[in-house]
C-alpha positions as CSV (number, residue, x, y, z in Angstrom):
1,X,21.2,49.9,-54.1
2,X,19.1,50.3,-57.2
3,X,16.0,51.5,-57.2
4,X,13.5,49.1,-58.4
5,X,10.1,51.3,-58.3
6,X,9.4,51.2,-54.6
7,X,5.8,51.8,-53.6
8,X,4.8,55.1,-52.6
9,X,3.3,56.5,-49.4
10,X,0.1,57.6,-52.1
11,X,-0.2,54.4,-53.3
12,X,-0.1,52.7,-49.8
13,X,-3.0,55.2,-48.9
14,X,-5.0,54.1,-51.9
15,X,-4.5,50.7,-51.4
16,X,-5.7,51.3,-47.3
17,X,-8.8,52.3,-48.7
18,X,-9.3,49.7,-51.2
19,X,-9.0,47.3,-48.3
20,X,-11.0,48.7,-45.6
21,X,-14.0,49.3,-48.9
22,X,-14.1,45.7,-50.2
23,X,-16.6,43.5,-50.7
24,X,-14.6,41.0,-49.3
25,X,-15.2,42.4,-45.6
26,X,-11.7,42.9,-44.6
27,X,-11.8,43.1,-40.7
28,X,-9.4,45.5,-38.7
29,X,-7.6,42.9,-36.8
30,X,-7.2,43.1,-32.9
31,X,-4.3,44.7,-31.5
32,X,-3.9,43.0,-27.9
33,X,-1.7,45.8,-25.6
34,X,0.6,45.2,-23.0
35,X,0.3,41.3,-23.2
36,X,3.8,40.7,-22.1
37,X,3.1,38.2,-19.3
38,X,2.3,35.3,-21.9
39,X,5.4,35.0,-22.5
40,X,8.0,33.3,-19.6
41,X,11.0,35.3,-17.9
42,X,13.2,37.2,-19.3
43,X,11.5,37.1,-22.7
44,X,8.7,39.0,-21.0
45,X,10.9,42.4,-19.9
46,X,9.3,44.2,-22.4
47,X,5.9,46.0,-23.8
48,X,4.3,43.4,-25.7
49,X,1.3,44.0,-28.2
50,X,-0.4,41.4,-30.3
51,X,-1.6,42.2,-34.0
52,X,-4.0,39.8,-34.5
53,X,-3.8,38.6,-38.4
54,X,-4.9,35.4,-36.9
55,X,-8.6,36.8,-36.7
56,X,-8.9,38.1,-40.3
57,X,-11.6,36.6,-42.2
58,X,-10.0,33.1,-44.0
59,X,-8.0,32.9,-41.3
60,X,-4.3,34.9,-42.1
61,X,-3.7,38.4,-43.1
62,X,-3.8,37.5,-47.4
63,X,-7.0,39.1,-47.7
64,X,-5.6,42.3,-47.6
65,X,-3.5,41.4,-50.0
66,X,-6.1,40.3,-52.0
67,X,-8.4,42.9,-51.7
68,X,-5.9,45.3,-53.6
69,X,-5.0,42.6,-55.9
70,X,-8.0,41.6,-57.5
71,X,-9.2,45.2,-58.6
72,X,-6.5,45.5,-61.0
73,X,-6.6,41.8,-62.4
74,X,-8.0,42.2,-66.6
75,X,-11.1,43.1,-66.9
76,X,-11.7,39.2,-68.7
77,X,-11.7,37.8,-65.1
78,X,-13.8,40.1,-63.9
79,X,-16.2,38.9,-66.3
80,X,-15.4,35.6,-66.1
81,X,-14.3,34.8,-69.4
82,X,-10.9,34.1,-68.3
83,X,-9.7,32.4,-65.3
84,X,-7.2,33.7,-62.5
85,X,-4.5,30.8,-61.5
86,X,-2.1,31.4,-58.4
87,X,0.7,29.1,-56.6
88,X,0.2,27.9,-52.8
89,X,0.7,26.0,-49.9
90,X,-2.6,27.0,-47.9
91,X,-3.4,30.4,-46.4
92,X,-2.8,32.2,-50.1
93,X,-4.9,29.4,-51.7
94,X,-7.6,29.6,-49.2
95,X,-8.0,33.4,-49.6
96,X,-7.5,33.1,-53.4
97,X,-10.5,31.0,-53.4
98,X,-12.8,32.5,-50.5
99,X,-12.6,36.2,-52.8
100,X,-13.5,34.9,-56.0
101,X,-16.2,32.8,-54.3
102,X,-17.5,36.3,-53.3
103,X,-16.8,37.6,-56.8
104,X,-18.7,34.4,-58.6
105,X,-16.0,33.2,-60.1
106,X,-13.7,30.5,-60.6
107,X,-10.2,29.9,-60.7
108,X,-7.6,27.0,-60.2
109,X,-4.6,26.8,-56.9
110,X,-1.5,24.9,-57.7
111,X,-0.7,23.3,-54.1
112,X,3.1,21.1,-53.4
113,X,2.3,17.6,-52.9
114,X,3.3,18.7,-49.5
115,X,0.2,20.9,-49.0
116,X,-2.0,19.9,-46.0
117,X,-5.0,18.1,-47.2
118,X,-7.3,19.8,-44.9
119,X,-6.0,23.0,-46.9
120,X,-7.0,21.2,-50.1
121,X,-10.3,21.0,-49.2
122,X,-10.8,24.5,-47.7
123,X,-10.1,25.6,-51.6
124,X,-12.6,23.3,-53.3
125,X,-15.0,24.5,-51.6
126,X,-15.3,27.5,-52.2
127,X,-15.4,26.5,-55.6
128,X,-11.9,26.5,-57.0
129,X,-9.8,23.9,-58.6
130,X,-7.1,22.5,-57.0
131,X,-4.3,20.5,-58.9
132,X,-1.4,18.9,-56.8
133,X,2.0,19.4,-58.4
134,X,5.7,18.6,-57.5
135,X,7.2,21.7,-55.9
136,X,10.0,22.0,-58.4
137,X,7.7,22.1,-61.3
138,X,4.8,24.9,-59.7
139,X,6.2,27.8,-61.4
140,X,6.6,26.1,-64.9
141,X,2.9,24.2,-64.9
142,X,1.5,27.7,-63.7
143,X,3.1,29.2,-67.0
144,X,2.1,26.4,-69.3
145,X,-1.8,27.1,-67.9
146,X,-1.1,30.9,-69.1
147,X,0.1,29.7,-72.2
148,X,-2.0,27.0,-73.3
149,X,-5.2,27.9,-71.7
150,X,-4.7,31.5,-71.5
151,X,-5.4,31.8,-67.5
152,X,-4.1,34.4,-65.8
153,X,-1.8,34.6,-62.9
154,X,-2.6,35.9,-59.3
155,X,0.8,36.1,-58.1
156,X,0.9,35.2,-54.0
157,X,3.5,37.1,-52.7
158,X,5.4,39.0,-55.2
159,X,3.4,41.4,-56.7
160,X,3.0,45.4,-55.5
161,X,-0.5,45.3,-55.3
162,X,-0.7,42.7,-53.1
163,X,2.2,44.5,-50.9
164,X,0.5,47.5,-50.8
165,X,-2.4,45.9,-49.5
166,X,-1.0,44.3,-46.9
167,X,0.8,47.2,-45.7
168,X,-2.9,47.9,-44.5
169,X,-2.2,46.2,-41.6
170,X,0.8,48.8,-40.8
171,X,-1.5,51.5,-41.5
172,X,-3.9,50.5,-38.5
173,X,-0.9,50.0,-35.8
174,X,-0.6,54.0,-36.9
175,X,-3.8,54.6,-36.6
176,X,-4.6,53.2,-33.3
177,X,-1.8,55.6,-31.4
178,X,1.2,53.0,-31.1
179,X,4.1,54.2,-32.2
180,X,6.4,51.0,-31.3
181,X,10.0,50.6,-30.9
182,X,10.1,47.0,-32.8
183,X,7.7,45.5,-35.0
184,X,8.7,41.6,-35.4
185,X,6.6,39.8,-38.9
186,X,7.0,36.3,-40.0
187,X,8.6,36.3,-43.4
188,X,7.8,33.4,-46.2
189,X,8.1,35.4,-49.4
190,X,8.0,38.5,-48.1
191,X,5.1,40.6,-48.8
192,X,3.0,41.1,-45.5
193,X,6.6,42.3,-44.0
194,X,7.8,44.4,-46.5
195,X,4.2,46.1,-46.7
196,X,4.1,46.7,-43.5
197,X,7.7,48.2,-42.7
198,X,7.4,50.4,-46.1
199,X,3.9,51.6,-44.3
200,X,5.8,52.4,-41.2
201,X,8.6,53.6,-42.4
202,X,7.1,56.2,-45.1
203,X,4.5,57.1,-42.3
204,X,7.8,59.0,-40.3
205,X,8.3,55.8,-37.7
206,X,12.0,56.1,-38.7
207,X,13.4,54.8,-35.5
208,X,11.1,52.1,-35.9
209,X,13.1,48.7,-36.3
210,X,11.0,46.3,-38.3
211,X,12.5,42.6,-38.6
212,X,11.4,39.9,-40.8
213,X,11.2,36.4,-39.0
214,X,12.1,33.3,-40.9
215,X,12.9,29.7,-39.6
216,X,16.2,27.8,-40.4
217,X,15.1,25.7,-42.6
218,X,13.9,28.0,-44.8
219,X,16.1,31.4,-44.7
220,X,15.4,32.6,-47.7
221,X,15.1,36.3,-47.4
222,X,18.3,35.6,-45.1
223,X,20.3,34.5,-47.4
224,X,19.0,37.5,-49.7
225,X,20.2,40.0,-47.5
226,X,23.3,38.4,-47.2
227,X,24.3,37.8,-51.0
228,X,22.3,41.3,-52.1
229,X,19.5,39.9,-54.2
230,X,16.6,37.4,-54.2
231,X,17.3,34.2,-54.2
232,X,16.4,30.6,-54.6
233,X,16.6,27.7,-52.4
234,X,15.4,24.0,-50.7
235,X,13.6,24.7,-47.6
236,X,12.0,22.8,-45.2
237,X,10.5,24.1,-42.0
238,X,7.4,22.6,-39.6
239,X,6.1,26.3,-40.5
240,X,5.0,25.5,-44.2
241,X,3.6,28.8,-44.7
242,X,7.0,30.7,-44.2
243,X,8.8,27.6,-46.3
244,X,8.6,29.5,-49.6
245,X,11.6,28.4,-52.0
246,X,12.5,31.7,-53.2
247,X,12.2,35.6,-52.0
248,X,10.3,37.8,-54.2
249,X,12.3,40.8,-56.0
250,X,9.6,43.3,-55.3
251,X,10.1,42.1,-51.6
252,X,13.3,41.8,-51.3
253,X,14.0,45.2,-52.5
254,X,11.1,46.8,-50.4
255,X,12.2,44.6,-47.0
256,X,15.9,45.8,-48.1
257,X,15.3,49.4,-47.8
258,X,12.9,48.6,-44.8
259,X,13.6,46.1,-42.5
260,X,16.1,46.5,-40.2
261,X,17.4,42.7,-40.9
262,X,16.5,39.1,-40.6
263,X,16.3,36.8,-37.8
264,X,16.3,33.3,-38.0
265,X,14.3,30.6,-35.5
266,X,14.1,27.3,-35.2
267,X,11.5,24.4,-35.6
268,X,11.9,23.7,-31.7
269,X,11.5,28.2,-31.4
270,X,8.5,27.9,-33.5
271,X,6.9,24.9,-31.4
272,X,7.4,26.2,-28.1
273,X,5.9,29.8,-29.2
274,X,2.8,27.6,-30.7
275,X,2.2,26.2,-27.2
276,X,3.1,29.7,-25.4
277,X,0.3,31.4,-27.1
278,X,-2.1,28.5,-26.7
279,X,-1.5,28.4,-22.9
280,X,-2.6,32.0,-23.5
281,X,-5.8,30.7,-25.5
282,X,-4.8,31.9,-28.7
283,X,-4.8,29.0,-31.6
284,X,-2.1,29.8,-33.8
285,X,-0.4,27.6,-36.5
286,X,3.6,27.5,-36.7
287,X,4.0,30.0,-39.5
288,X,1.8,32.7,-37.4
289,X,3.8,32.2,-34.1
290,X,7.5,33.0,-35.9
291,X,7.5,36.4,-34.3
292,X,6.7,34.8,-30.5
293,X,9.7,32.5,-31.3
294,X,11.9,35.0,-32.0
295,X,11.4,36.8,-28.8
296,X,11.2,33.6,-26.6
297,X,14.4,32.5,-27.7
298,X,16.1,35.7,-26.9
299,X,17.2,36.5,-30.7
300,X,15.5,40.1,-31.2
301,X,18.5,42.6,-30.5
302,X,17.9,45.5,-27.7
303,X,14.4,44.2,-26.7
304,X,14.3,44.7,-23.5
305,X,12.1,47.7,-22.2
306,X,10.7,48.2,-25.6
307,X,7.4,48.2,-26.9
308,X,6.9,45.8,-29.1
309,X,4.7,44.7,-31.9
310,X,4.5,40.9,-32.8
311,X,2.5,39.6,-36.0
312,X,0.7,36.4,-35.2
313,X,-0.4,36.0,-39.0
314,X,-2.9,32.9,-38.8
315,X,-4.6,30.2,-36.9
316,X,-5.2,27.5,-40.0
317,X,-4.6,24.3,-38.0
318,X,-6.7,21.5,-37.2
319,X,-7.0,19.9,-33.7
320,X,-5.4,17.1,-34.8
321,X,-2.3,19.2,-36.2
322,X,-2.1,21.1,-32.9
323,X,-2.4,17.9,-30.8
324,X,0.6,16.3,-32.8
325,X,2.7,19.7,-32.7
326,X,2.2,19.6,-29.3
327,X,3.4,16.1,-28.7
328,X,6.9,17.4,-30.7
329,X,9.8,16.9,-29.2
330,X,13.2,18.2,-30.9
């Protein structure tokens, strides 16, 4: 494996601080202990805990991300004589626009025609442009922006910054005393699981087994690990969030060294942990509940007697979205 500058336990620190200083207001997230009897027999033999990237501000954990991203953006956006640009389906876009809301600035979100509407909305207003674009053509309109109109790009997943800053949310598992066995974290492109396993990992966890969830339909960081580098794909998955079409190199290499492997779940997996968790009272959109769907449907090696930490990484959905996920039948 080549080394392909790996973030450093320093630099993870430095970004923890960033994050918790921000004038964002990055929140320390909840972490619910020994919640295992939300979930039904045999799935429940075990030590469950609940980080709670659901109740970040904006709704997922990309604040953090944020927070240590936006710092080292040019110092023209900062002043607002140039514009920041980013790609995304939602939780990104909604984050990308809430921070620079709080900065006084502007900036325009490429969203998929597939992109919820009620997500379209959420960006605008806060005060950012929103343009829909075919989901083969995001990457080359977002370059023709930065060439033509000389906007620059916030990059919403592969980018160190923003994986250092969401290894934040590693950092306060640590802190509180939990030392777990598994740590289970919805994958899309990669960066809030490979931040947080490189946080646990260079921390001295090492018999720490961190997977990276993904569903079926969209396996990208699966089929990464099994050809040996990033690759790019058609996905389709209920859980748009985790859908991304391609893996990031910086998180590929980081979830590489640091993730123990990849488990897959399907749409049905993902529904039926969506309506686990809200029997519990929790709201939680498909792409936050991957981790409960992995343990529900029995796929997370050696779990039994463990403890175990499970992302649930956001709780964008509308009643009318839940009530028709809950009406799914597969």
């Amino acid at each position: 494996m080549t080394n392909t500058n790996y973030l450093t336990l320093s630099e993870l620190r430095a970004a923890r601080k960033r994050v918790s200083s921000s004038c964002l207001g990055v929140c320390e997230t909840p972490l619910l202990q020994h919640v295992q009897n939300i979930l039904p027999a045999p799935a429940c033999n075990l030590d469950l805990y609940l980080k709670m990237e659901s109740m970040q501000i904006t709704g997922s954990y990309k604040l953090r991300g944020l927070a240590n991203q936006l710092p080292f953006l040019p110092k023209e956006v900062k002043a607002g004589t140039k514009k920041p640009i980013t790609i995304s389906s939602g939780n990104y876009g909604k984050a990308f626009a809430y921070a620079l809301n709080k900065l006084g600035l502007t900036g325009l979100c490429l969203v998929p025609h597939s992109a919820p509407n009620d997500r379209e909305q959420q960006i605008k207003n806060y005060g950012v442009d929103v343009k829909r674009v075919p989901l083969s053509e995001l990457q080359s309109v977002m370059e023709r922006y930065v060439e033509e109109e000389d906007y620059v790009i916030c990059h919403s997943l592969d980018d160190r910054n923003f994986i250092a800053g969401c290894s934040s949310a590693g950092f306060e598992i640590i802190e509180r005393g939990v030392a777990p066995d598994i740590v289970l974290v919805g994958c899309g492109g990669g960066a809030l699981v490979s931040g947080v396993a490189t946080a646990i990992k260079l921390s001295g966890l090492d018999q720490c087994k961190v997977y990276a969830v993904e569903p079926e339909g969209a396996p990208t960081m699966f089929e990464s690990f099994r050809v040996g580098h990033a690759v790019t794909m058609e996905v389709k998955s209920i859980a748009s969030g985790l859908a991304a079409p391609y893996a990031g190199k910086h998180t590929y290499n980081h979830c590489r060294k640091f993730v123990e492997d990849v488990i897959l779940v399907s749409d049905m997996d993902i529904v039926e942990a969506v309506r686990i968790l809200y029997q519990a009272g929790l709201v939680v959109e498909p792409s936050g509940a991957a981790a409960i769907a992995a343990l529900v449907s029995g796929r997370v090696p050696d779990a039994a007697g463990k403890k175990v930490v499970a992302f649930i990484t956001g709780r964008n959905i509308t009643p009318k979205d839940l009530l028709k996920l809950h009406s799914c039948t597969y």
